[in-house]
C-alpha positions as CSV (number, residue, x, y, z in Angstrom):
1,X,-4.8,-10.0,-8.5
2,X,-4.3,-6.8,-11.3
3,X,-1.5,-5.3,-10.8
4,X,-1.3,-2.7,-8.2
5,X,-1.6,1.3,-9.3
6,X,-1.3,4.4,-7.3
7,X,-5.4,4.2,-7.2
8,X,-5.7,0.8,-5.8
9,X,-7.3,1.1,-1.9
10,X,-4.6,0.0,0.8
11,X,-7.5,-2.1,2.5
12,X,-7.8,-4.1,-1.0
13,X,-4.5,-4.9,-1.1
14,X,-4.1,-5.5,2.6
15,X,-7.3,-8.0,2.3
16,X,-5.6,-9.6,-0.5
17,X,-2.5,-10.3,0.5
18,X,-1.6,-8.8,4.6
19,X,1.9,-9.6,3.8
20,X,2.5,-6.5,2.4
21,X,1.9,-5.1,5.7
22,X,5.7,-4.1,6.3
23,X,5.3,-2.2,3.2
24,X,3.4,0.5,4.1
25,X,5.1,0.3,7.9
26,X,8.1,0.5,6.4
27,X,6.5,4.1,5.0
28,X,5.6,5.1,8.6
29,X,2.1,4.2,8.2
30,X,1.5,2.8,11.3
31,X,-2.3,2.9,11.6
32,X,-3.0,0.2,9.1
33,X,-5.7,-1.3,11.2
34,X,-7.8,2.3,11.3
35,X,-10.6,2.4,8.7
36,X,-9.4,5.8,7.5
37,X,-6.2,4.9,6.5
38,X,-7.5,1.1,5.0
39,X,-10.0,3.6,2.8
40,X,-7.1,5.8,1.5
41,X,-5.0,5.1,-1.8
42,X,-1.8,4.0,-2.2
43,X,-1.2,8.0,-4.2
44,X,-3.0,9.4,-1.1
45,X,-0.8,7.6,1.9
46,X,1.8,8.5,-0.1
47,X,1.3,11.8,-0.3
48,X,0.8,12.4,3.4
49,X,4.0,10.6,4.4
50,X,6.2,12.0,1.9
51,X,6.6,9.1,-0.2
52,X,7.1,8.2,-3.9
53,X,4.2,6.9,-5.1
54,X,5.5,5.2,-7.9
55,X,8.6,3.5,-6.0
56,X,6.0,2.2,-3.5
57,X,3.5,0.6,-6.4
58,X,7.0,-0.7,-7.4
59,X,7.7,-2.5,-4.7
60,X,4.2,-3.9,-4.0
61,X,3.7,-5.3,-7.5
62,X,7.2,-6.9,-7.3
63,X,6.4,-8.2,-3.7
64,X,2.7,-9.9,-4.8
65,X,4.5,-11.2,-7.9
66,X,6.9,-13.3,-6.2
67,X,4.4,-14.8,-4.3
């Protein structure tokens, strides 16, 4: 997979790779199964839990790498 940016569509990622589930739990977004919040980028999920975007792309490109 590219690497990961603050555009990239949760759902993309999650269909990718679901164990970076816990990530975005680990933001409070619990609704990861709802089709509005699989739709939404990371920048925007970010954004409505009061989250560094860039700390989050972070720690999803360093998750997928060491996969």
């Amino acid at each position: 997979m590219a690497t990961v940016t603050k555009d990239t569509i949760i759902g993309d990622i999650l269909d990718i790779d679901s164990t970076t589930a816990p990530l975005f739990l680990s933001i409070g977004m619990h609704c990861l199964g709802c089709p509005a919040s699989r739709g939404e980028t990371i920048e925007e999920a970010c954004a409505v839990h009061g989250v560094d975007v860039d700390e989050l792309v972070k720690k999803i490109n360093e998750h997928l790498a060491g996969k």
